[in-house]
N, C-alpha and C positions, 0 to 999 in steps of 0.2 A: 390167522383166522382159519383159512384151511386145515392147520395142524389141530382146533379145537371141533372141527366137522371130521376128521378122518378119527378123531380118535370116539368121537359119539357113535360113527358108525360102525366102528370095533366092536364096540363093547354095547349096542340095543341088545342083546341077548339075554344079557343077566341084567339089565335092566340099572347098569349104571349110574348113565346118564339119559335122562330123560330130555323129552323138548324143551322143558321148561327150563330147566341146566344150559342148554345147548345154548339158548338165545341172551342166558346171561352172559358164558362162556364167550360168544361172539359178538357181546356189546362191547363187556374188557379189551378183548383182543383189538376190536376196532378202535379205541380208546386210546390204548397202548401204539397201535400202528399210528395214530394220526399226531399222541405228542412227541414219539417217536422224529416224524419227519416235522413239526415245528422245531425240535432243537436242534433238530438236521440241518435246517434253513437258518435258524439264528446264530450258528456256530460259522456254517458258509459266511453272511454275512458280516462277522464280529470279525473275519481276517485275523486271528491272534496267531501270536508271530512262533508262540509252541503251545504243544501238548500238554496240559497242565492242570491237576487240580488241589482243589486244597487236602485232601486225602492222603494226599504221597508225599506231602510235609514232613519229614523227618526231625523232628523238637533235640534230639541228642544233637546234633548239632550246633557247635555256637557262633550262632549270626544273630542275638540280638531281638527274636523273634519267639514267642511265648505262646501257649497252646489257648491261652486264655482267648488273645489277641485276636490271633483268626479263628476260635470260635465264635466271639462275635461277629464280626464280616462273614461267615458264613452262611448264616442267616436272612440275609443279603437285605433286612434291614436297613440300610447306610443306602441302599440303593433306591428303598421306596420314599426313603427320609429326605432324597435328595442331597446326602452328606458327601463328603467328597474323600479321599483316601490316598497320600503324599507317603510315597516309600522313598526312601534315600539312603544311601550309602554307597561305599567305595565297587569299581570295576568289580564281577563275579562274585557277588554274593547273593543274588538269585533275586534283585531286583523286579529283573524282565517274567520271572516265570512266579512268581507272587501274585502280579498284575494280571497274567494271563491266566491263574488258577481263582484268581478273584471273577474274572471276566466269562471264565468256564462256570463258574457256583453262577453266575448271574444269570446267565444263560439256562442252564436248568432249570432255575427258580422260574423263567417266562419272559425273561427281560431281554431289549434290544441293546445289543452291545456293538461300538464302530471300537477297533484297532485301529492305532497310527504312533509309529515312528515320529516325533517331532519334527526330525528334516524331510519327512516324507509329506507330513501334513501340511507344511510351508510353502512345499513345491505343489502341493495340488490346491493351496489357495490362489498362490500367481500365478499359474495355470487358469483357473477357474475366473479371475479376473479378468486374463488377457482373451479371454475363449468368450464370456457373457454370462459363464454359469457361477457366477459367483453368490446370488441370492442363492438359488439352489441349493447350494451347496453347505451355504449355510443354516439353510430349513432343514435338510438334512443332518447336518452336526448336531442341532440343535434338540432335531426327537429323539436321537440316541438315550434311550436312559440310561447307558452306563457309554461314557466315551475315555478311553484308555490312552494316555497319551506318554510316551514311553521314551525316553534317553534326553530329557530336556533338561536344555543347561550346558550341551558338549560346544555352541559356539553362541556369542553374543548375537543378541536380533537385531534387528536392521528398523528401521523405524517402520514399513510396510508391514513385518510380520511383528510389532510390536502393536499397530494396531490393527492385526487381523486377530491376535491372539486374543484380545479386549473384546472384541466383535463376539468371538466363538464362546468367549466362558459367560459375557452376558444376557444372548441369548439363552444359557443354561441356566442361567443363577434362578435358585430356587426351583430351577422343573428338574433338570437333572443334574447326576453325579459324577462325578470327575474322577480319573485315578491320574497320578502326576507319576514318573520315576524319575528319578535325575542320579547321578554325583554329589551332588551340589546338596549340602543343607539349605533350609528354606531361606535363613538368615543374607545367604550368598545371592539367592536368585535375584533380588533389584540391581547387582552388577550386570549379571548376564541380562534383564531385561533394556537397561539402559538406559529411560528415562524416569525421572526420580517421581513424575505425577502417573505416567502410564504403571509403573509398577507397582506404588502403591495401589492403586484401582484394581490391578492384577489379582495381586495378592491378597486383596480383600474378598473380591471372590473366590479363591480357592483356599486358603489358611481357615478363612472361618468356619467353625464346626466342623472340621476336619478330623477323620482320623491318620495321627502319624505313625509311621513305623521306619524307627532309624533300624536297619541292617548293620553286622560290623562285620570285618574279618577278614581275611587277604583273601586276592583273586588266584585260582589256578585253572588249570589247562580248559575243564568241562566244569563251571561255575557250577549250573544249574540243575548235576547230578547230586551237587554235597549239599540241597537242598532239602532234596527228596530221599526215602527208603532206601538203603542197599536192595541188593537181590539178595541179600541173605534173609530181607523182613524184617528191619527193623522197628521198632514201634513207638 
């Protein structure tokens, strides 16, 4: 805002910019400042685990992943649809920063997005349990409109977090959207969940209406660079 006042006061001579310029000038700016720091605030909050957007997608690459695909998700559509978004495929092929380039488009778009680690979100339910904030906590998962939920599938669940998992995507069914990452094709997940009626129930709310995207491709050193542009610019 300042920079559109110093520069009207430059220039009243030739007659530039006028008052009437100035105050439009300083509405934008104030505009621009204010959704500025909402995405400031919804980014702090969304914790995602990296830097990521759908932009620096590099499509020459073959992981299995089509330009078509995330122009739709980019739109972030799936988000207001309440639709839900299941990536899968083998260690390093850019799983984790998909998610979190999905979760950055959300967040622009004006959406509340929570980040979580599956073994991290497990630990802060029996936490939340053993402490009293466990309603809470779950009123909380629950308003997220976009909740990201990242490496699920690397250990079998334990019957607590089998039905704490139940709890959290019920709450969501039909208000919000889900993103899953795993290893695991979907087909494998009622193993890892481990009971055959909790996991169908599971799986009903997050397979339905879903969009999938199998990843393929061997893992190396920095996965989640052979996802994105080189520095040369690729396109």
């Amino acid at each position: 805002m300042a920079h559109y006042l110093r520069t009207w006061t430059e220039r009243t001579a030739d007659k530039e910019v006028g008052p009437t310029d100035l105050v439009g000038l300083l509405v934008d700016a104030e505009w621009v400042h204010r959704e500025n720091k909402k995405l400031t605030s919804r980014l702090r909050t969304a914790r995602l685990r990296q830097t990521a957007c759908l932009e620096d997608i590099d499509y020459g690459l073959a992981r299995g992943l089509t330009k078509a695909q995330v122009l739709e998700l980019s739109t972030s559509r799936w988000v207001a649809q309440a639709q839900n978004v299941l990536v899968t495929g083998p260690t390093g092929v850019g799983k984790s920063f998909l998610a979190c380039a999905l979760g950055q488009r959300a967040c622009r778009d004006g959406y509340g997005v929570v980040y979580r680690r599956a073994s991290r979100l497990f630990d802060e339910l029996a936490q939340a349990r053993a402490d009293g904030t466990y309603p809470h906590l779950l009123r909380r998962l629950a308003k997220a409109q976009v909740l990201i939920l990242d490496d699920f599938g690397l250990e079998p669940l334990g019957a607590s977090e089998r039905k704490e998992l139940l709890e959290v995507l019920e709450d969501r069914y039909g208000s919000g959207a889900t993103v899953v990452t795993s290893q695991l094709d979907t087909k494998d997940w009622h193993a890892v969940i481990g009971d055959a009626t909790v996991a169908d129930a599971i799986l009903d709310r997050l397979v339905h209406n879903a969009h999938r995207l199998k990843l393929t491709g061997d893992s190396v050193r920095d996965p989640e660079r052979n996802l994105t542009r080189s520095k040369k610019g690729a396109k």
